[in-house]
Backbone and ligand atoms as CSV (ligand in chain L), in Angstrom:
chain,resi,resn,atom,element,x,y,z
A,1,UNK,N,N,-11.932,-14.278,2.731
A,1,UNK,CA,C,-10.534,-14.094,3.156
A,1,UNK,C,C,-10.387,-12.800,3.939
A,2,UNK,N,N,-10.377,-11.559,3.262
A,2,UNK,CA,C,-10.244,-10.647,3.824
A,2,UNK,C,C,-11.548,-10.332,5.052
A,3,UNK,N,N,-12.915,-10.641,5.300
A,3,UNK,CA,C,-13.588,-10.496,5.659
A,3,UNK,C,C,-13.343,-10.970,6.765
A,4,UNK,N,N,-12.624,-12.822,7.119
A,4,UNK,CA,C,-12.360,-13.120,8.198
A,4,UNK,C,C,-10.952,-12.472,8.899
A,5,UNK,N,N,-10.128,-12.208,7.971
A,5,UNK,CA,C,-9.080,-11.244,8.683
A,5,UNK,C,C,-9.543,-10.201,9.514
A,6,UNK,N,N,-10.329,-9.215,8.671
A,6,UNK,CA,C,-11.664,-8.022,9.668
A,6,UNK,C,C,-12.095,-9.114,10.795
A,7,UNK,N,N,-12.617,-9.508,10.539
A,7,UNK,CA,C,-13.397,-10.687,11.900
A,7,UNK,C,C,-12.206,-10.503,12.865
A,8,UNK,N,N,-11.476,-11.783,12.723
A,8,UNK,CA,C,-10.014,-11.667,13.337
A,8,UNK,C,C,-9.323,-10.324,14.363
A,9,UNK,N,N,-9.052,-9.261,13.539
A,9,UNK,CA,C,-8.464,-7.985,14.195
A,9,UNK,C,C,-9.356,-7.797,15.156
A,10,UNK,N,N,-11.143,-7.158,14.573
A,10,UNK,CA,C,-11.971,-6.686,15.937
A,10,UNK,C,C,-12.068,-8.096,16.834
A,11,UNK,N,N,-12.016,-9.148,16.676
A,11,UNK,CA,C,-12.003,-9.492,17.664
A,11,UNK,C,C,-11.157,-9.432,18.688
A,12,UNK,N,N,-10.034,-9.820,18.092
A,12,UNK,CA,C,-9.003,-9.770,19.273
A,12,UNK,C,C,-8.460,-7.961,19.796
A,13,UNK,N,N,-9.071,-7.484,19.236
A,13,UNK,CA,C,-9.044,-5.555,19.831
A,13,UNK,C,C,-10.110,-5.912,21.326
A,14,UNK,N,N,-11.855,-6.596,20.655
A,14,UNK,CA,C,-12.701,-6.494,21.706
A,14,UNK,C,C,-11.853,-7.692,23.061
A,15,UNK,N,N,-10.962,-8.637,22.737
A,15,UNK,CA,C,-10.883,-9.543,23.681
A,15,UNK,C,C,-9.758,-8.842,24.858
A,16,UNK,N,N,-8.882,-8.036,23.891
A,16,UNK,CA,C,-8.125,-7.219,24.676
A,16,UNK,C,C,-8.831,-6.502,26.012
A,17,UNK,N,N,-9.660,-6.001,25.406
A,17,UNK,CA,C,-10.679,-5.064,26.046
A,17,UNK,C,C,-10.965,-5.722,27.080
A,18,UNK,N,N,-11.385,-6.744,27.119
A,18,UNK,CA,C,-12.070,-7.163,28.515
A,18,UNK,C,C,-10.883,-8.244,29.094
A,19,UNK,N,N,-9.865,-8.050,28.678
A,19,UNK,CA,C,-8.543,-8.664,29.561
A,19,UNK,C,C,-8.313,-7.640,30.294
A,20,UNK,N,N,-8.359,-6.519,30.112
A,20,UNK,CA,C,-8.651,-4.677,31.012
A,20,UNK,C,C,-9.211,-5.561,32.056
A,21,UNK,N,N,-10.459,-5.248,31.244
A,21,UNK,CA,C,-11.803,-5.247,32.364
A,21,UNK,C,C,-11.042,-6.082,33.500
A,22,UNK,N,N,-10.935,-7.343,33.147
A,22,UNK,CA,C,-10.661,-8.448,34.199
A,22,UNK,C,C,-9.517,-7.647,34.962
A,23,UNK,N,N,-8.379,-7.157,34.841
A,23,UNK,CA,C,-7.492,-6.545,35.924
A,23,UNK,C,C,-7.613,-5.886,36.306
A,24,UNK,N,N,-8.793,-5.131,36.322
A,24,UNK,CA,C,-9.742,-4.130,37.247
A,24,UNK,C,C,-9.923,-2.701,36.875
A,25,UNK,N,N,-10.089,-2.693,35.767
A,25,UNK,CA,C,-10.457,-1.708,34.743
A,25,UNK,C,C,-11.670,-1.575,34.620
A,26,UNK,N,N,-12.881,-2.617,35.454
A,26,UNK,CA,C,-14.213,-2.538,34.636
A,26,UNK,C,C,-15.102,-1.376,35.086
A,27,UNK,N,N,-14.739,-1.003,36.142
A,27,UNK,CA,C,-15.678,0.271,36.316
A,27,UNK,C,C,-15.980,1.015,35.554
A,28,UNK,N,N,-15.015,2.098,34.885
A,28,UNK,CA,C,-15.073,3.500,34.043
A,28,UNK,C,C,-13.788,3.308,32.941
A,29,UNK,N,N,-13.725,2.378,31.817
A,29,UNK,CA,C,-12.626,2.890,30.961
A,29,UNK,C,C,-12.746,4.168,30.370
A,30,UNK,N,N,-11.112,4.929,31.145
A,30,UNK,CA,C,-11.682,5.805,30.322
A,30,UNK,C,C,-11.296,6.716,29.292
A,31,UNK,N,N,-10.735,5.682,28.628
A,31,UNK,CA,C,-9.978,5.821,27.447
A,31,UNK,C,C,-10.697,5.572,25.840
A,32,UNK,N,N,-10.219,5.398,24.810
A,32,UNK,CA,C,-10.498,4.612,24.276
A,32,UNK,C,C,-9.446,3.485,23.860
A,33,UNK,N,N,-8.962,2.490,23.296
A,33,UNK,CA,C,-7.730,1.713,22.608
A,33,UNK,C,C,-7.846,1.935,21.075
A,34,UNK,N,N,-6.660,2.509,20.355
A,34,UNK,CA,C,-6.170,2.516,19.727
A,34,UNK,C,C,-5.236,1.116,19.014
A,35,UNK,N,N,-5.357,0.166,18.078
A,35,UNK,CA,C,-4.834,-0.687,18.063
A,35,UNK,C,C,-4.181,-0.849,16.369
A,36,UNK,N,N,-2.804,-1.183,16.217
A,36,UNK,CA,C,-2.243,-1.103,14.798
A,36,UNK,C,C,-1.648,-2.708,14.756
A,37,UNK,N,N,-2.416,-3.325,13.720
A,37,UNK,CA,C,-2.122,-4.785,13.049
A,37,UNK,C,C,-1.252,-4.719,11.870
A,38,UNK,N,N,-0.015,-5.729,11.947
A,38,UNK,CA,C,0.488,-6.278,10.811
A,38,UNK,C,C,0.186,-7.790,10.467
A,39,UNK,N,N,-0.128,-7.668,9.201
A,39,UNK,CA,C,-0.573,-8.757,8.513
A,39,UNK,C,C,-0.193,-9.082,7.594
A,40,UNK,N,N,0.344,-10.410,7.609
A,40,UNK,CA,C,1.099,-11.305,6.112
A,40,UNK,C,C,-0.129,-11.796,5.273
A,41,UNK,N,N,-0.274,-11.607,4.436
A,41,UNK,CA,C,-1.675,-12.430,3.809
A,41,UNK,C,C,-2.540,-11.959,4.547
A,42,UNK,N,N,-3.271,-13.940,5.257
A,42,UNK,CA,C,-4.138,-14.326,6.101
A,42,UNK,C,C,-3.610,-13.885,7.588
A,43,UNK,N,N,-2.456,-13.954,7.918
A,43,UNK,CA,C,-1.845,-13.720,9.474
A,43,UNK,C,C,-1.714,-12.513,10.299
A,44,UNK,N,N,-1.942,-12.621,11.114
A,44,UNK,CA,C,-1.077,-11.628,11.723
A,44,UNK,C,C,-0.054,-11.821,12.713
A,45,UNK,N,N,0.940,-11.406,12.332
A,45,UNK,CA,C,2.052,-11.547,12.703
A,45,UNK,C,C,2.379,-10.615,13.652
A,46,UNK,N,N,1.712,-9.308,14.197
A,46,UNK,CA,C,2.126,-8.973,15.671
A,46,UNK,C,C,1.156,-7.724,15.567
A,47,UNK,N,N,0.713,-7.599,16.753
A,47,UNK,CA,C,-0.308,-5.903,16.879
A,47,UNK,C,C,0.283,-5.431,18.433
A,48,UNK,N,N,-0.009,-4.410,18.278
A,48,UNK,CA,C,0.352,-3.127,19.331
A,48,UNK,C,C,-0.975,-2.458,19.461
A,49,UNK,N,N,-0.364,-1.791,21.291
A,49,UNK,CA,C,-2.285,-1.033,21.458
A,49,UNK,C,C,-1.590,0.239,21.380
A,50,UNK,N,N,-1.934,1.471,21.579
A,50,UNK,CA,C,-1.002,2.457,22.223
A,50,UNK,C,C,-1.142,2.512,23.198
A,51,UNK,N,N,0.030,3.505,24.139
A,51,UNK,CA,C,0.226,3.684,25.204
A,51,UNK,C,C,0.235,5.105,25.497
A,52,UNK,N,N,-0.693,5.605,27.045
A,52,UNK,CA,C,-0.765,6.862,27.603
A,52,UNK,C,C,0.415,6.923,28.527
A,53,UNK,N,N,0.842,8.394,28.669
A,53,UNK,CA,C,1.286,8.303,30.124
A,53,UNK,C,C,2.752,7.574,29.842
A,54,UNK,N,N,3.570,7.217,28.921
A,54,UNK,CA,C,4.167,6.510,28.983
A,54,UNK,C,C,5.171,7.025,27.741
A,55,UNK,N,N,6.248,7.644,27.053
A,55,UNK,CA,C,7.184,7.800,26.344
A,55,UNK,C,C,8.325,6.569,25.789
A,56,UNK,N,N,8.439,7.056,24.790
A,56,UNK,CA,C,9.831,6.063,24.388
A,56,UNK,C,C,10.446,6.968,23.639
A,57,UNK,N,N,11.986,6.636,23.440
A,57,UNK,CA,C,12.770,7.498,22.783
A,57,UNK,C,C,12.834,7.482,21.391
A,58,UNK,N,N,12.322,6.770,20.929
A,58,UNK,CA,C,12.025,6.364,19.334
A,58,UNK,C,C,10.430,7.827,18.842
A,59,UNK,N,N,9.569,7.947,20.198
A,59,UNK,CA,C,8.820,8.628,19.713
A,59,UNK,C,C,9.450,9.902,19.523
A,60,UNK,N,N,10.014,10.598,20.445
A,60,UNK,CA,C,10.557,12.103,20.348
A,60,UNK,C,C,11.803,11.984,19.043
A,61,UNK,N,N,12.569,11.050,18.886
A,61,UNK,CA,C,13.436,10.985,17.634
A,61,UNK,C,C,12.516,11.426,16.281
A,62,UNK,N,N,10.910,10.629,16.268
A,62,UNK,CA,C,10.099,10.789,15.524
A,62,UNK,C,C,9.337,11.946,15.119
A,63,UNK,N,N,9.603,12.889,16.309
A,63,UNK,CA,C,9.200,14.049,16.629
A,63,UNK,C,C,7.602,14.007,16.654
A,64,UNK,N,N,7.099,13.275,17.888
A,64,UNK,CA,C,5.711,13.256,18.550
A,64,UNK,C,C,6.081,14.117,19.675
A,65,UNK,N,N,4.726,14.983,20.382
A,65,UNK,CA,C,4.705,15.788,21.365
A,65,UNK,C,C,4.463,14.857,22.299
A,66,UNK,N,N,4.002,15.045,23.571
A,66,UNK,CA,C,3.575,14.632,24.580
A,66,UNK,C,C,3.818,13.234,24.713
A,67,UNK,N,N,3.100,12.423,25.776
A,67,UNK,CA,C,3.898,11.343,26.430
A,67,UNK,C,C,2.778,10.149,26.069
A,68,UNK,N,N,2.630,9.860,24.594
A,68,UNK,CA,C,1.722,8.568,24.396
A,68,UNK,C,C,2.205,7.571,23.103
A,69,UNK,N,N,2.553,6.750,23.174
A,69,UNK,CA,C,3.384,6.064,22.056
A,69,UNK,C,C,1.906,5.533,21.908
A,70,UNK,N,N,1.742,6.198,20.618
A,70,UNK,CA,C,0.778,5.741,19.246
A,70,UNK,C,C,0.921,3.942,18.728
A,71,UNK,N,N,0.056,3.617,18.697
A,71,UNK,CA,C,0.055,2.224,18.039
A,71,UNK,C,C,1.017,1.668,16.950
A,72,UNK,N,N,0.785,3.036,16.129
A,72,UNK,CA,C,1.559,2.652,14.902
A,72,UNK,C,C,2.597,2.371,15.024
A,73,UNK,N,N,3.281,3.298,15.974
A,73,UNK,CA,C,4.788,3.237,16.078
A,73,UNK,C,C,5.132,2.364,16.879
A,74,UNK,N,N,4.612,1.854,18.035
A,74,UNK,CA,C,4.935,0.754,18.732
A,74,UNK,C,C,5.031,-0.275,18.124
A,75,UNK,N,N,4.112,-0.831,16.894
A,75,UNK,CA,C,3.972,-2.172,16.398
A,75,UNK,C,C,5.312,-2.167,15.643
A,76,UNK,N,N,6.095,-1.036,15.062
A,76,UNK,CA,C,6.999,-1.083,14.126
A,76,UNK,C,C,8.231,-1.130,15.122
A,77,UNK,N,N,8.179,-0.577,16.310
A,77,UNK,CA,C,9.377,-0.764,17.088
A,77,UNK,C,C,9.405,-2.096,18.052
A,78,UNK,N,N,8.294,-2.605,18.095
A,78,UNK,CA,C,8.553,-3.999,18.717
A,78,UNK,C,C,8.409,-4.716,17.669
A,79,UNK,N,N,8.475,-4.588,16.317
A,79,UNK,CA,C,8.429,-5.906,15.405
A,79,UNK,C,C,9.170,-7.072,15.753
A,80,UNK,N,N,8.919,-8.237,15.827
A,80,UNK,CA,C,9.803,-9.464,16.256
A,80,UNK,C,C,10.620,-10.112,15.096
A,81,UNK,N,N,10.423,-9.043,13.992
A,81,UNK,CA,C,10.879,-9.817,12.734
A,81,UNK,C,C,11.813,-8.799,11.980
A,82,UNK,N,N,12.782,-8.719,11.314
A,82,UNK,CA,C,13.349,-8.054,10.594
A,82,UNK,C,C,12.835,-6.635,9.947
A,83,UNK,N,N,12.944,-5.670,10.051
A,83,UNK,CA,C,12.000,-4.662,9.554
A,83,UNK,C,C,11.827,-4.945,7.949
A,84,UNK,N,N,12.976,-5.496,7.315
A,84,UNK,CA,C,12.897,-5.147,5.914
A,84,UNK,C,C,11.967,-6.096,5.071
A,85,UNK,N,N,11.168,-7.031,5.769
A,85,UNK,CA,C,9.866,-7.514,5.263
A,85,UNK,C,C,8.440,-6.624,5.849
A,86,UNK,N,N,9.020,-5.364,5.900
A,86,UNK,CA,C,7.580,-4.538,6.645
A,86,UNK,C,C,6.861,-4.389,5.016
A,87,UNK,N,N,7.706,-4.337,3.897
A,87,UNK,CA,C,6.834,-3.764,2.699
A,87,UNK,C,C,6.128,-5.097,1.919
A,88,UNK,N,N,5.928,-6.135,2.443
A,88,UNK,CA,C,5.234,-7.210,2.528
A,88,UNK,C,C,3.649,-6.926,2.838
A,89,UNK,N,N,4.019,-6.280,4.060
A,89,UNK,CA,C,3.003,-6.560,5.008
A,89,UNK,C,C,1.781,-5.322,5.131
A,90,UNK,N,N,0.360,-5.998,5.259
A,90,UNK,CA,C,-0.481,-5.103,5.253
A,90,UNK,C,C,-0.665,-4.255,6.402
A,91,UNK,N,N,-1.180,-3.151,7.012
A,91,UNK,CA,C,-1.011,-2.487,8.338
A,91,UNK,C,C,-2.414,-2.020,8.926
A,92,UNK,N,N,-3.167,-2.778,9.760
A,92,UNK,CA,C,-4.415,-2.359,10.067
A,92,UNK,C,C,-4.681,-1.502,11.445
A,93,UNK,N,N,-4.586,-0.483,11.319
A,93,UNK,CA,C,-5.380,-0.117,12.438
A,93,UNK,C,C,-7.325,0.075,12.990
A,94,UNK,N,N,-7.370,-0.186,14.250
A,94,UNK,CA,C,-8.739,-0.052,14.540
A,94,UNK,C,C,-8.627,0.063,15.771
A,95,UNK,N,N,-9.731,1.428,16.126
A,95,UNK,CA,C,-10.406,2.042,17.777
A,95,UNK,C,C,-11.291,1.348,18.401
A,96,UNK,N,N,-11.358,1.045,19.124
A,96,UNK,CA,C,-12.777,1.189,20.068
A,96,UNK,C,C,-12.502,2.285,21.458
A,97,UNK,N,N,-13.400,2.518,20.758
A,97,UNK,CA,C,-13.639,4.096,21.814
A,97,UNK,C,C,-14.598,3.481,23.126
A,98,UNK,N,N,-14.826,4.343,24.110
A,98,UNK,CA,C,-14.725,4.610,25.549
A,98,UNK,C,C,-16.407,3.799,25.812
A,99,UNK,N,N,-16.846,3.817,24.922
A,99,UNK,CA,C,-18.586,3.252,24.438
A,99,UNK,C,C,-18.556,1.983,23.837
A,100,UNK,N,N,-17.184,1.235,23.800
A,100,UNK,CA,C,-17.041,0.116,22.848
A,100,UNK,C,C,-17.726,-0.137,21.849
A,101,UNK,N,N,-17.065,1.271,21.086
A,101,UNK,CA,C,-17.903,0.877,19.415
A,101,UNK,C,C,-16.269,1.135,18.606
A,102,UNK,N,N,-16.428,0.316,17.457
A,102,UNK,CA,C,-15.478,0.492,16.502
A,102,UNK,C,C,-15.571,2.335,16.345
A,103,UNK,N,N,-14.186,2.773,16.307
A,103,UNK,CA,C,-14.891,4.305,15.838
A,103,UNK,C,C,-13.386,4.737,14.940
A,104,UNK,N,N,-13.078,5.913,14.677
A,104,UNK,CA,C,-11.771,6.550,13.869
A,104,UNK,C,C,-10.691,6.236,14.050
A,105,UNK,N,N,-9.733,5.398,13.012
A,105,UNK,CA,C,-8.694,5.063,13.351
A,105,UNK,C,C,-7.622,5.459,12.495
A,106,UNK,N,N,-7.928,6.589,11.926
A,106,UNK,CA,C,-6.967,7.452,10.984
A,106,UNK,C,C,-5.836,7.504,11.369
A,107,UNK,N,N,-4.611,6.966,10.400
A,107,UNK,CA,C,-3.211,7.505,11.828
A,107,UNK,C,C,-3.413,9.176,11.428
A,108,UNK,N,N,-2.490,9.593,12.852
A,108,UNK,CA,C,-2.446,11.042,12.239
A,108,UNK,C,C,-1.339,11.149,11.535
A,109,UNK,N,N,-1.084,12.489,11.427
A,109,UNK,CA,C,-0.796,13.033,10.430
A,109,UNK,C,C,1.238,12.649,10.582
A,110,UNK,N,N,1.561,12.615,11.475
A,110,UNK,CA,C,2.965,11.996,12.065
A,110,UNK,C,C,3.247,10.977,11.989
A,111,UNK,N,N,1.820,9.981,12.387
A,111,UNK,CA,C,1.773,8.448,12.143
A,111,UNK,C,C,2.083,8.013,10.347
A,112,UNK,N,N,1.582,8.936,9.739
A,112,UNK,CA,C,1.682,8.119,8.322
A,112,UNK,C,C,2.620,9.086,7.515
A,113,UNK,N,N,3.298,9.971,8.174
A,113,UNK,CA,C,4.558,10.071,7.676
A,113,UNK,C,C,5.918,9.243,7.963
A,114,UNK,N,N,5.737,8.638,9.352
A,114,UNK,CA,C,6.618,7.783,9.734
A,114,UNK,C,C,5.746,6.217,9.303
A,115,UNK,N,N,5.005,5.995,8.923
A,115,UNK,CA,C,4.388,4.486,8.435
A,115,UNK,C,C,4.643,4.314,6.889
A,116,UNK,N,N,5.173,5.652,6.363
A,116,UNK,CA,C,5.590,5.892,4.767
A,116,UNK,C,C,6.223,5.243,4.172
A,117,UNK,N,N,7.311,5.448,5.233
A,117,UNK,CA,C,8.578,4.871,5.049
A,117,UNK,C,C,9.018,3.522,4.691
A,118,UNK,N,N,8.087,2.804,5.397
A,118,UNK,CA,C,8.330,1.038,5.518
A,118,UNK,C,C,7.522,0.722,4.540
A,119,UNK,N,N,6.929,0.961,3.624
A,119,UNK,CA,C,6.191,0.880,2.128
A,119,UNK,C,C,5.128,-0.310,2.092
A,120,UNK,N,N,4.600,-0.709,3.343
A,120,UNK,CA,C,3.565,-1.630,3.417
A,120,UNK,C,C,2.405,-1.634,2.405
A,121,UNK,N,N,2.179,-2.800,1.879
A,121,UNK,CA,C,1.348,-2.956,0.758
A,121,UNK,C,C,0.108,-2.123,0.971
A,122,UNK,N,N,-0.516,-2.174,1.904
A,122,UNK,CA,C,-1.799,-1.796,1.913
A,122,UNK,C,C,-1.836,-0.482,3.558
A,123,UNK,N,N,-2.791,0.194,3.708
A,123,UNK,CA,C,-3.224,0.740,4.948
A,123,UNK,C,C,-4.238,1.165,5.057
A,124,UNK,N,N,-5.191,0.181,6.031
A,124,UNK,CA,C,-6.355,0.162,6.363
A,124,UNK,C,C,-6.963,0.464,7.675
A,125,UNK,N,N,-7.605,1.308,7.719
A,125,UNK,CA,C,-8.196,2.229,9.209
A,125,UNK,C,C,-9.087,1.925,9.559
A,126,UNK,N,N,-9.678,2.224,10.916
A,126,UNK,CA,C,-11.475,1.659,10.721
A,126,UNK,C,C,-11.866,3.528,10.414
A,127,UNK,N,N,-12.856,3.902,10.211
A,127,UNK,CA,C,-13.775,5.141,9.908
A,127,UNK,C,C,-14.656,5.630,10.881
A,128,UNK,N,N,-14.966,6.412,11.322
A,128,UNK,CA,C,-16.115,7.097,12.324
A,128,UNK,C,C,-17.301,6.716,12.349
A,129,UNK,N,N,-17.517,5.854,11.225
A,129,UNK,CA,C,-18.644,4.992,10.695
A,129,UNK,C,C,-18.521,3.374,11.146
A,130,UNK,N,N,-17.384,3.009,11.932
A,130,UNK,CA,C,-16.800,1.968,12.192
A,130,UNK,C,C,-16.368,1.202,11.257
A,131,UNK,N,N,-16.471,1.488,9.982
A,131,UNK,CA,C,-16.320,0.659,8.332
A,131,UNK,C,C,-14.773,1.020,8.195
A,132,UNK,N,N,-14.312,-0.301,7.399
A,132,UNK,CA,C,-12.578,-0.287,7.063
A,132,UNK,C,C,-13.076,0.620,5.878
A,133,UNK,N,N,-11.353,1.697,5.791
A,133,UNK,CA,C,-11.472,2.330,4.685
A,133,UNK,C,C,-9.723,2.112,4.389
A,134,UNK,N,N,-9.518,2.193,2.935
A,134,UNK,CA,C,-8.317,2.073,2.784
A,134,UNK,C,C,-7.443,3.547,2.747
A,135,UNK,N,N,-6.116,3.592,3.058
A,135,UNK,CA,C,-5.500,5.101,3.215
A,135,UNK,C,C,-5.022,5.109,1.811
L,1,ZN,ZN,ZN,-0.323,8.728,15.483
């Protein structure tokens, strides 16, 4: 169960990845993606990548610096569903860095004061080791 959910997330993080590539990203990414999953059970019910270069007013309300809406917070501000089933729901984040390897997906330290709040059952990161660890 949970193993194919893991399956599930990296995959569709790596498929993202090369939906890039295809719009002409493939030369030099040179980023890495940051990506935050909500999950009912078995489902997932909506993920967010973050965004560079790019602000929203929900982040500075949140009190983030600079101009990159974090994963976390995007997935919770585009939820398509009522927020008040967020404490249902499990919350996965996972990286692939610039080398396309699973790598650290710790929220920081802003991210999981504002991810507190919505009391999601579980929160699971990938590790520098690329291995899920629970928060
Ligand atoms: Zn963050």
């Amino acid at each position: 169960m949970r193993a194919s959910l893991r399956e599930k997330i990296t995959r569709i993080a790596y498929q993202n990845l090369y939906k890039h590539h295809d719009k002409g990203l493939n030369n030099k990414r040179k980023r890495s993606f940051h990506y935050t999953f909500l999950t009912l059970r078995n489902n997932i019910l909506h993920w967010e990548i973050n965004l560079e270069n790019k602000s929203h007013p929900e982040s500075f309300r949140q009190g983030y610096f600079g101009s990159t809406q974090h994963s976390e917070l995007r997935a919770i501000v585009t939820f398509p569903h009522p927020t008040n089933i967020l404490n249902k729901l499990d919350l996965w984040n996972i990286r692939i860095n610039r080398h396309n390897e699973v790598a650290n997906s710790r929220p920081c330290e802003r991210c999981e004061d504002f991810i507190s709040e919505f009391n999601f059952r579980h929160i699971f990161y990938t590790n520098s080791k690329g291995c899920w660890e629970l928060l």
